[in-house]
Structure formats: C-alpha cells, structure tokens
TORKOL-4160 file (C-alpha; in steps of 0.2 Angstrom, whole numbers, padded with zeros to 4 digits, m for minus):
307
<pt num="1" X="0185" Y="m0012" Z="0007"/>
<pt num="2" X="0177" Y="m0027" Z="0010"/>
<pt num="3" X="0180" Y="m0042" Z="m0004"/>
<pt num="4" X="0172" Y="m0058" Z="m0009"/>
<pt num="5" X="0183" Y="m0073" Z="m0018"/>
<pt num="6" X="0182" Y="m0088" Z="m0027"/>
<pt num="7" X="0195" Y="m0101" Z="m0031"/>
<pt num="8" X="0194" Y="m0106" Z="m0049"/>
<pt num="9" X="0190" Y="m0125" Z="m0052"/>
<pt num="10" X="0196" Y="m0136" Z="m0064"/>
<pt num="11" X="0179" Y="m0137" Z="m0074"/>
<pt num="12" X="0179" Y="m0119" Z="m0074"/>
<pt num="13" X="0199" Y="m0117" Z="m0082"/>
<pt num="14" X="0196" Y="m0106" Z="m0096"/>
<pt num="15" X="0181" Y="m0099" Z="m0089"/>
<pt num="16" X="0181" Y="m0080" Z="m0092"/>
<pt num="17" X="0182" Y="m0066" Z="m0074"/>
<pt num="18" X="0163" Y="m0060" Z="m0079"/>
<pt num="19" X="0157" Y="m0078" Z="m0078"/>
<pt num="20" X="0164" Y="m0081" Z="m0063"/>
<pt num="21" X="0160" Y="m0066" Z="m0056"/>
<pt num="22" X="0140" Y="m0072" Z="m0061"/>
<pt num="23" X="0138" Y="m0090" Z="m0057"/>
<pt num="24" X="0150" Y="m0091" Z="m0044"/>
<pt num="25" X="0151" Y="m0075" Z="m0035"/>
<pt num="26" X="0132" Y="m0072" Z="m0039"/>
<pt num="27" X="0136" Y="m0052" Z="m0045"/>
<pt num="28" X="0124" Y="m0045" Z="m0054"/>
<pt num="29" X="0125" Y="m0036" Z="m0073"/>
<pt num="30" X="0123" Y="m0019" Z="m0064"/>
<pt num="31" X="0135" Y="m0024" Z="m0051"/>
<pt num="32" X="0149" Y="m0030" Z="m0063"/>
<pt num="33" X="0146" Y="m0013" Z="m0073"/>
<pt num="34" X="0151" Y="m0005" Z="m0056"/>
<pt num="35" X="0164" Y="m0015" Z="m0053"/>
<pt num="36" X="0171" Y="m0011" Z="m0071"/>
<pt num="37" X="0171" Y="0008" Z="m0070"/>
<pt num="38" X="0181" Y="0005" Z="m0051"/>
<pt num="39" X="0200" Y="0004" Z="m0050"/>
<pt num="40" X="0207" Y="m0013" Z="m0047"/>
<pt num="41" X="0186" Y="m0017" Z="m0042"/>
<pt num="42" X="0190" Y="m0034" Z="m0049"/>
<pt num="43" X="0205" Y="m0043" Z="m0047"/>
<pt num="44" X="0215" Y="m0060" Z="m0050"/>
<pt num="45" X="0229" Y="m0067" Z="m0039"/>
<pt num="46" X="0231" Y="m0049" Z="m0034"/>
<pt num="47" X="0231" Y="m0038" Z="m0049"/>
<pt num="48" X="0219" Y="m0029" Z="m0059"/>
<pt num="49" X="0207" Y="m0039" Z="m0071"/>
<pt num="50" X="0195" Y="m0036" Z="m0085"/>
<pt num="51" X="0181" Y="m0045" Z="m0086"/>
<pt num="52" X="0184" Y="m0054" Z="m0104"/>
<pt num="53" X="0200" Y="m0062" Z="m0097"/>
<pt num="54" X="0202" Y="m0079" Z="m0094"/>
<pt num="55" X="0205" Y="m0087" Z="m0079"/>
<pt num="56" X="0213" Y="m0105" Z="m0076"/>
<pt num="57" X="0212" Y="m0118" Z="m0063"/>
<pt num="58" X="0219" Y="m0112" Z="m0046"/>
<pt num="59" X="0215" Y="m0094" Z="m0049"/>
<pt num="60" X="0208" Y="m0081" Z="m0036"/>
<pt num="61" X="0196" Y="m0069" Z="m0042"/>
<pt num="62" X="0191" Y="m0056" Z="m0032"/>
<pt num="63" X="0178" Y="m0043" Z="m0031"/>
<pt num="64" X="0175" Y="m0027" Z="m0020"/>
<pt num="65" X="0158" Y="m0029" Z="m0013"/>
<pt num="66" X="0158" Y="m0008" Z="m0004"/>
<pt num="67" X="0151" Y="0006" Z="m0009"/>
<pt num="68" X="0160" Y="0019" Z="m0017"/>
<pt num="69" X="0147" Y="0030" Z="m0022"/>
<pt num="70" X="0139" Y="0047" Z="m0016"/>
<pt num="71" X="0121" Y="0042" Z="m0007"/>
<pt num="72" X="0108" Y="0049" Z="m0016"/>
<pt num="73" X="0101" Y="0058" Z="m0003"/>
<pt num="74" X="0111" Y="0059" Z="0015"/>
<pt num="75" X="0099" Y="0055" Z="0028"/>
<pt num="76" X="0096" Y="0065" Z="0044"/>
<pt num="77" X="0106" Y="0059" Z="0056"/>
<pt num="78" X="0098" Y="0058" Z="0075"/>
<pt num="79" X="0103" Y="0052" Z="0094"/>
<pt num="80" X="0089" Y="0038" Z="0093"/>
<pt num="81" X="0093" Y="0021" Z="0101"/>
<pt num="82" X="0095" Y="0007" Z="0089"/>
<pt num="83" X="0101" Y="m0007" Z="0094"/>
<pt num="84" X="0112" Y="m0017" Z="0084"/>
<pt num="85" X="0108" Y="m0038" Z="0087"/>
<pt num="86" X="0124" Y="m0044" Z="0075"/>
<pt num="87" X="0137" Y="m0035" Z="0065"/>
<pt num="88" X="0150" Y="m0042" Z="0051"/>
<pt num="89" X="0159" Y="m0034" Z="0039"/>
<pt num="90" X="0145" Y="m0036" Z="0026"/>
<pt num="91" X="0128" Y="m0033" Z="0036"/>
<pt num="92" X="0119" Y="m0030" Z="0051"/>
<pt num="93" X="0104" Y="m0033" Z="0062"/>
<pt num="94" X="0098" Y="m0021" Z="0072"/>
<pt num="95" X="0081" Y="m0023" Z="0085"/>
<pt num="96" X="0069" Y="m0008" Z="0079"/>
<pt num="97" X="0061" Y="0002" Z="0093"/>
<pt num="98" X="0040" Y="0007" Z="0090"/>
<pt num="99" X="0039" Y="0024" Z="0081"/>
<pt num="100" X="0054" Y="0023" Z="0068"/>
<pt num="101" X="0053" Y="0020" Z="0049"/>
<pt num="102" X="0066" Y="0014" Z="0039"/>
<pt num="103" X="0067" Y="0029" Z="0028"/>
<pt num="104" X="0062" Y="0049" Z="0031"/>
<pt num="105" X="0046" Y="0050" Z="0024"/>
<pt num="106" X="0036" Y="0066" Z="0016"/>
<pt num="107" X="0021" Y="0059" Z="0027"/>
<pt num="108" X="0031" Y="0061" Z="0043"/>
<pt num="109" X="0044" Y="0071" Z="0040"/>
<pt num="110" X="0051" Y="0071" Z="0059"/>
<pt num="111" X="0050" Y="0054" Z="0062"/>
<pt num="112" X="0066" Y="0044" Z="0069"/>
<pt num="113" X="0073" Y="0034" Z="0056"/>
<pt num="114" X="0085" Y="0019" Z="0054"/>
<pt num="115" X="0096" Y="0027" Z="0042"/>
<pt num="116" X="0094" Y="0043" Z="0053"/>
<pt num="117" X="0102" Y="0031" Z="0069"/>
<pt num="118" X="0112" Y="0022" Z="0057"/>
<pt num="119" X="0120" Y="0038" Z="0049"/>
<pt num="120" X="0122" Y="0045" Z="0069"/>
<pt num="121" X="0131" Y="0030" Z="0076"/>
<pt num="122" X="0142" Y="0027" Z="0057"/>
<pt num="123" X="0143" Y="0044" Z="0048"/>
<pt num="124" X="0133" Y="0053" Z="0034"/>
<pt num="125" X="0142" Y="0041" Z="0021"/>
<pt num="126" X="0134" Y="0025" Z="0027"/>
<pt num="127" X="0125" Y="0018" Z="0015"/>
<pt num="128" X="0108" Y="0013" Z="0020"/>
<pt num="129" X="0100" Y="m0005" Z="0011"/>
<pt num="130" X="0089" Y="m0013" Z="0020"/>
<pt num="131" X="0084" Y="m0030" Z="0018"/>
<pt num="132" X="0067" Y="m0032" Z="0027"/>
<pt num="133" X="0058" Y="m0017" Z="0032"/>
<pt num="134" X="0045" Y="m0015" Z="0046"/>
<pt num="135" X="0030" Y="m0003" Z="0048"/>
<pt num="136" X="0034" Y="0011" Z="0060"/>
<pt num="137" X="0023" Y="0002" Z="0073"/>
<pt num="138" X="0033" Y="m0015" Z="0072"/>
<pt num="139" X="0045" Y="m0019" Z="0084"/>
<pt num="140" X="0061" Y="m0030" Z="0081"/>
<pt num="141" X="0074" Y="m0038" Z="0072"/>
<pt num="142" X="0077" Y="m0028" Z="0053"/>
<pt num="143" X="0092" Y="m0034" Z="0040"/>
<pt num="144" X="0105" Y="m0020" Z="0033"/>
<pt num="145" X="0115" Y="m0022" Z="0021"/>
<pt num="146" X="0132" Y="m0014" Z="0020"/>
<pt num="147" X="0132" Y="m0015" Z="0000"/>
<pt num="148" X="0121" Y="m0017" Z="m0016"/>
<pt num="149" X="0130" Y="m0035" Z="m0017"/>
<pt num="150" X="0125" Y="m0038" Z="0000"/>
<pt num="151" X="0107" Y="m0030" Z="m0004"/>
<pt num="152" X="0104" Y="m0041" Z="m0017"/>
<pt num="153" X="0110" Y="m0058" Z="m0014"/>
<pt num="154" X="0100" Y="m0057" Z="0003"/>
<pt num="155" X="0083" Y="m0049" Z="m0007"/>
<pt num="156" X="0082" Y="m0062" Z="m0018"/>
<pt num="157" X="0085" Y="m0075" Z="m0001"/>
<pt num="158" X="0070" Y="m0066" Z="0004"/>
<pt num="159" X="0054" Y="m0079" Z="0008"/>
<pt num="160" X="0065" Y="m0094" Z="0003"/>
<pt num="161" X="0071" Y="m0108" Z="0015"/>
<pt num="162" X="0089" Y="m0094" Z="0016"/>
<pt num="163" X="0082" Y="m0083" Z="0025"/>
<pt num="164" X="0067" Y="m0084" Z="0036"/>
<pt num="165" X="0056" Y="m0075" Z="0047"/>
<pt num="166" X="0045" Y="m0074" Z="0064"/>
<pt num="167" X="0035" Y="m0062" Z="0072"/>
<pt num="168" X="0026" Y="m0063" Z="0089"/>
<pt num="169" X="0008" Y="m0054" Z="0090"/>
<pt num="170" X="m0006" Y="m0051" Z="0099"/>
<pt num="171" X="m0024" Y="m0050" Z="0091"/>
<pt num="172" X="m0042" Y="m0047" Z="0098"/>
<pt num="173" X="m0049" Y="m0062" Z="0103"/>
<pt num="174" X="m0044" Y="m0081" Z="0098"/>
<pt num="175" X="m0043" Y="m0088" Z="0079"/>
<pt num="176" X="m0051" Y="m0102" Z="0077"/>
<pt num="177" X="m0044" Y="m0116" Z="0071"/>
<pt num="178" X="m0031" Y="m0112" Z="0082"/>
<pt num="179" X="m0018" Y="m0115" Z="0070"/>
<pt num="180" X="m0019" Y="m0112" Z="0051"/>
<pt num="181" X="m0015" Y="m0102" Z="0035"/>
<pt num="182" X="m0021" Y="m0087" Z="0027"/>
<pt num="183" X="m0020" Y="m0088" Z="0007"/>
<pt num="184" X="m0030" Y="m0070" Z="0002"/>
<pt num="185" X="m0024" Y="m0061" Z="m0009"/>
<pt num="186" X="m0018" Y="m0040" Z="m0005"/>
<pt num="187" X="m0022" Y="m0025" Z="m0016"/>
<pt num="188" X="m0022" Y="m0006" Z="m0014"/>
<pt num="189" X="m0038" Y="0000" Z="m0002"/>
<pt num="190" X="m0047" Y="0012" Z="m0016"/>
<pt num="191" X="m0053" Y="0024" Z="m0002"/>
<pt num="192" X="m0037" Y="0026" Z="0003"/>
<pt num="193" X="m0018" Y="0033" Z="0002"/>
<pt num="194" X="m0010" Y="0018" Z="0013"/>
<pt num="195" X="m0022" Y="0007" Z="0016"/>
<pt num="196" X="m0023" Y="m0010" Z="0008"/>
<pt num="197" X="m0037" Y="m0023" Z="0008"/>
<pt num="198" X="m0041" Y="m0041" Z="0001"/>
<pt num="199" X="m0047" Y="m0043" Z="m0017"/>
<pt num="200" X="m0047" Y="m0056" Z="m0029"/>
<pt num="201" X="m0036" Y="m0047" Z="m0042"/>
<pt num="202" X="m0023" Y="m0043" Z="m0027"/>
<pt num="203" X="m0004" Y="m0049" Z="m0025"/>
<pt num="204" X="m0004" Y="m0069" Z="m0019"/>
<pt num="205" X="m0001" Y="m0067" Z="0002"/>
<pt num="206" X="0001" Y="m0081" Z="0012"/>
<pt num="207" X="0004" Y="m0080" Z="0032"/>
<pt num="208" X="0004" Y="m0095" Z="0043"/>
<pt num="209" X="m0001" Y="m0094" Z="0061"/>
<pt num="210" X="m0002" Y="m0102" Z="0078"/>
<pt num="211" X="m0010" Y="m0098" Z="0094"/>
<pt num="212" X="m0001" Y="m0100" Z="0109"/>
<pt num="213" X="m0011" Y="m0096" Z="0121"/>
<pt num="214" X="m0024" Y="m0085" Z="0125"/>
<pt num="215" X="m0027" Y="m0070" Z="0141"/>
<pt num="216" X="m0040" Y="m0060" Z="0144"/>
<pt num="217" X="m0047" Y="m0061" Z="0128"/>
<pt num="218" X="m0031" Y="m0057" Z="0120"/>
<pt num="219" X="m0021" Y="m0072" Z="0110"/>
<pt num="220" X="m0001" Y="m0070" Z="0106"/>
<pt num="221" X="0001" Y="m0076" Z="0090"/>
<pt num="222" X="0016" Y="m0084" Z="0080"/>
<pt num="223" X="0016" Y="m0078" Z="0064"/>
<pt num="224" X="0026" Y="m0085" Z="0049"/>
<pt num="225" X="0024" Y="m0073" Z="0032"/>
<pt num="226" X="0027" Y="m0085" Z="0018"/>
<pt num="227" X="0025" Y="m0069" Z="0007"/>
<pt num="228" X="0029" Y="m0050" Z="0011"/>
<pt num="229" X="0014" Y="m0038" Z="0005"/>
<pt num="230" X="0013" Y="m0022" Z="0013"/>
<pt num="231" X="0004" Y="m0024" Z="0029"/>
<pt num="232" X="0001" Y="m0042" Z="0026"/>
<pt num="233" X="0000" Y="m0048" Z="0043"/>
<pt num="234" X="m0011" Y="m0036" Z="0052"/>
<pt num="235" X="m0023" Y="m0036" Z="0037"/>
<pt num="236" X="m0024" Y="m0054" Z="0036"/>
<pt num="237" X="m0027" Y="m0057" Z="0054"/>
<pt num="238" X="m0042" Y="m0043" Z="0052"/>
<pt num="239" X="m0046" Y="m0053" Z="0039"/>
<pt num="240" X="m0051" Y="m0069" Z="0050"/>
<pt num="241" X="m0061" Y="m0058" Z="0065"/>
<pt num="242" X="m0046" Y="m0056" Z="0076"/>
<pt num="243" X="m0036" Y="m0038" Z="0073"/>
<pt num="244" X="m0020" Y="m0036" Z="0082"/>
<pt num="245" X="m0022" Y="m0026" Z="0097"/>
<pt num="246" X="m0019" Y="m0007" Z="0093"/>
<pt num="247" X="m0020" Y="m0009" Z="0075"/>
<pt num="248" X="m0030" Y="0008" Z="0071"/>
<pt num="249" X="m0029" Y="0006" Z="0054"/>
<pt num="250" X="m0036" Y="m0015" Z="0052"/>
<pt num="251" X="m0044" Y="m0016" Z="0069"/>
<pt num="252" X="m0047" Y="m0002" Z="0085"/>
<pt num="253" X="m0037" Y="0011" Z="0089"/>
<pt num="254" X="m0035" Y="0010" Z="0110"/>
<pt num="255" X="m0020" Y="0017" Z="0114"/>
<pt num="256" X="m0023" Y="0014" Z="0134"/>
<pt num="257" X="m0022" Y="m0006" Z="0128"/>
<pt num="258" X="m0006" Y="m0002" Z="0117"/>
<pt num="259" X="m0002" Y="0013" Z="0106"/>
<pt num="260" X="0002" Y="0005" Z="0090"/>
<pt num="261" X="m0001" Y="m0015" Z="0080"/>
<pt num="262" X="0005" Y="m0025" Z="0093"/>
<pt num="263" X="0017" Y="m0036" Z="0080"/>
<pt num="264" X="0036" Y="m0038" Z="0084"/>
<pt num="265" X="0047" Y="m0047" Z="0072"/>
<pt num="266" X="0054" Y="m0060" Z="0086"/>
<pt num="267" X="0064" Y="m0073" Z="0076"/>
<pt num="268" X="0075" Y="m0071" Z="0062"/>
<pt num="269" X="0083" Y="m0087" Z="0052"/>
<pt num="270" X="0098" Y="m0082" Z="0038"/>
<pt num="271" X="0110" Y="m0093" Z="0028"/>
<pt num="272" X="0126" Y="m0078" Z="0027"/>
<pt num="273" X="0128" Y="m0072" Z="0007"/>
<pt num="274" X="0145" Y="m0073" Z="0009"/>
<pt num="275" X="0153" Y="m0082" Z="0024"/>
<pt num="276" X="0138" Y="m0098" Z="0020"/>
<pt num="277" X="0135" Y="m0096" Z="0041"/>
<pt num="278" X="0118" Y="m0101" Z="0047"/>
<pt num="279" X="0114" Y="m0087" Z="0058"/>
<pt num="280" X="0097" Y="m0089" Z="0072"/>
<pt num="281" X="0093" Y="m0074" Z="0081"/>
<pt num="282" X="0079" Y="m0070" Z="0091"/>
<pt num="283" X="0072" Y="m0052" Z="0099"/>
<pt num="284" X="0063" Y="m0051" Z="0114"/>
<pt num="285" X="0046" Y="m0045" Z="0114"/>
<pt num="286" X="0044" Y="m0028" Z="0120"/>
<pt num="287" X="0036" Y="m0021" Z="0135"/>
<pt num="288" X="0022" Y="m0015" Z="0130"/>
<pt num="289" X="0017" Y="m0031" Z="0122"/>
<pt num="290" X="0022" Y="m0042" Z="0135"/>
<pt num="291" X="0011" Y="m0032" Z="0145"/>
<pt num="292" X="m0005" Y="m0039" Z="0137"/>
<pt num="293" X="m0004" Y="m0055" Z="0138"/>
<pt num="294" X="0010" Y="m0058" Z="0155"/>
<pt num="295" X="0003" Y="m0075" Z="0158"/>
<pt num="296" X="0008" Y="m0083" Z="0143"/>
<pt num="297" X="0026" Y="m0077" Z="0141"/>
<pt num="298" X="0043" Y="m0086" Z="0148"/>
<pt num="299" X="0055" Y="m0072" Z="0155"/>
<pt num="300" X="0065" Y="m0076" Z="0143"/>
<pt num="301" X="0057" Y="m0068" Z="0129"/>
<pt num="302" X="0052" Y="m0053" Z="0138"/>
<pt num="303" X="0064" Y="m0036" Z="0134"/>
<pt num="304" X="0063" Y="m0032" Z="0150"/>
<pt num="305" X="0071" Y="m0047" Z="0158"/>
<pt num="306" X="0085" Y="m0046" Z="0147"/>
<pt num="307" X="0090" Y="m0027" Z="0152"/>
C-alpha cells in the first residue's frame, strides 16, 4: 500500500499526529477520518497511532495514501488502447485517443472509457480519479490519480504554477492579434443540455493564446487555460471569429476536414504531490491534426513520427 512520511522537526515536538497529518502531509479532514477507521492507516516509527498523540522531534509519521474501499460503481472494462506516458506508485499519465470519455456516460452509453481501459489493463478494483479531464473529441495527455490523497493534492494544484497545461489546436482562419487573452466569462447555453456560451453573470474563464503559424486558412494554435470551464477553449476561440476545425458544436461540423474539435492537450507541467519531482511531458499531436496544417509542424511533434 503505498505510504507518505514526514520526519518531525524540532518546532513541531509536541505537535499532535492529526496536525501533522494536515499541515505537513496536506491530508484532508475526510482523509484523516479514513485513515482513522483503517487498521494501522496512520503510524509512528512503525506502530499504530491515534491522531491525538503527540509526536516529538525525530519521529516518523506515516500515513496510507491507497484505497481500500469498494468503488462505487465498477466500471466496464474494455480492450481499448490507452497509452500510458508516466507511471509511479501514486499517479499516472496516460495520452487519450479521440472518441473516449473519462467516465461511462447515460448520453453514450457504449462509448470507450478511461476507467473502462484503466480497469482492462489493472482489474475492476482500480480505483478511477482523474485529475484533468478532456472532452471525448480531445486528444492527449490526462492526470490519474491512484488515491483520493493523490486526487486531492493534485486538484487543488490545478490552474496554479504546480501544475500547468498546453494544448495544441487548430482553428478556422487566423486570430488577430495574433497573440493574446481571452477574459469572457462561461455559463450554461439555455437552449441547450451541453452547451455553454458567454454571458456576463457566467464563471470567470481566461485562455491565453498564440498563433504559430497559419496553412490554408487553417491556424495551429497554442493555447494555455489559465481557468478550466467546460469547454472553455473551443468556446472561447468561437468566441473571437476563429472555431477550431471540426468543432460541431462551437463552429462547423466537416468531418472530411476532421471528425471531431481539433484540440489536443500537448504539454503537461506538474510539481509531484509527493516525491516534489518536476515532471515535463509532452504528447505528440495526432494524425489527423497534423494532417491540417503539415507545413507548420516539426516531425518531432507529429504522432506519427514517433511510432
């Protein structure tokens, strides 16, 4: 089961193992109430503690960070390719294919999942938490957590220097300036279930962008969310005159140019929860992407050059 430690300072002698357990080891009140009702969950120098005992200087305290519960619901597990980019004992980062969602969903009940490929490739008991989830048309790199410790520290990393993100794009047209920032607020689309649309009494959403070069009247895009509203990106790019390519719900469904929102989460920045390791990772874009706009990518970032 994996385990997270901290060494007890001098300043902190006398300190008791729940205050530890939160301003050191960052547990929160729900997670020491778990860790409470596991045996031997929390531990110093080795044997079992309670959370009211006080620790002194030199002390280990120790916590399990695994799961030991029953998932709620046991996902469908299914042969789908997922590739996993980075693996530890406490997360993962795997490079979503187009056409999967995180979760089954009642709207598409027979659509490949990542906790359906997850719980093929580890076994019904894997407990799903993902970090940063992508629409089912987005492409790339997508944070799982391994624990409700790992799922929270990381969550609340989320749109902080900690733990940054970069997707690659391709919109209609050419955005002018051709660098910038979108500040427009989102909301829920009233003539619709899952559409959304800028209004002034919407969630704050800000999305930086830059052109890097432009094809055929095509222009691949790196985008920076500095926020994460639902469908953020391809609404706000609708939002200046230039939809992403194949965005049927924000722009012009073509599915000869591409079948889906040509966006692609490309670039991936994390500080590590536990171990403190930077970690920089990067997926290359997808075919059918690269296909758009051939002129303006390096081999290097094309998915087919890496295969």
């Amino acid at each position: 089961m994996p385990t997270i430690r901290a060494t007890v300072t001098p300043d902190q002698d006398g300190s008791t193992v729940r205050h530890i357990l939160k301003s050191v080891l960052h547990v929160s009140t729900h997670g020491i109430a778990r860790l409470t009702r596991t045996e031997n969950g929390i531990r110093v120098n080795g044997a079992h503690a309670r959370t009211v005992d006080r620790v002194r200087a030199g002390d280990v305290v120790e916590a399990e960070t695994g799961d030991r519960r029953e998932p709620r619901v046991r996902p469908t597990p299914g042969p789908w390719p997922l590739p996993i980019v980075w693996e530890d004992a406490h997360l993962l980062v795997v490079n979503k294919p187009a056409g999967m969602t995180a979760h089954a969903s009642n709207f598409l009940p027979d659509t490949p999942t990542v906790a359906g490929a997850l719980a093929w490739q580890r076994g019904t008991d894997f407990l799903f938490h993902p970090v940063n989830r992508l629409d089912k048309g987005t492409t790339g790199l997508m944070v799982v957590a391994k624990s409700g410790y790992i799922h929270d520290r990381l969550r609340y990393a989320l749109h902080t220097e900690r733990f940054n993100r970069e997707y690659r794009a391709v919109c209609v047209g050419r955005p002018e300036p051709v660098s910038g920032t979108i500040d427009a607020p989102i909301g829920r689309r009233p003539d619709s279930v899952v559409g959304r649309c800028v209004r002034p009494d919407g969630a704050r959403a800000v999305t930086h962008y830059q052109v890097l070069g432009t094809e055929n009247g095509l222009s691949l895009l790196r985008l920076r969310p500095e926020t994460g509203r639902t469908h953020q990106l391809r609404l706000h790019m609708t939002s200046i005159g230039c939809p992403l390519a194949g965005d049927w719900l924000y722009g012009k469904e073509d599915p000869d140019l591409i079948p889906r929102p040509a966006l692609h989460a490309y670039a991936l920045e994390l500080d590590h929860p536990v171990t403190g390791e930077h970690l920089s990772l990067t997926a290359p874009i997808p075919d059918d992407m690269a296909r758009l706009v051939p002129e303006l990518l390096p081999g290097a970032d094309r998915a087919s050059e890496r295969n």
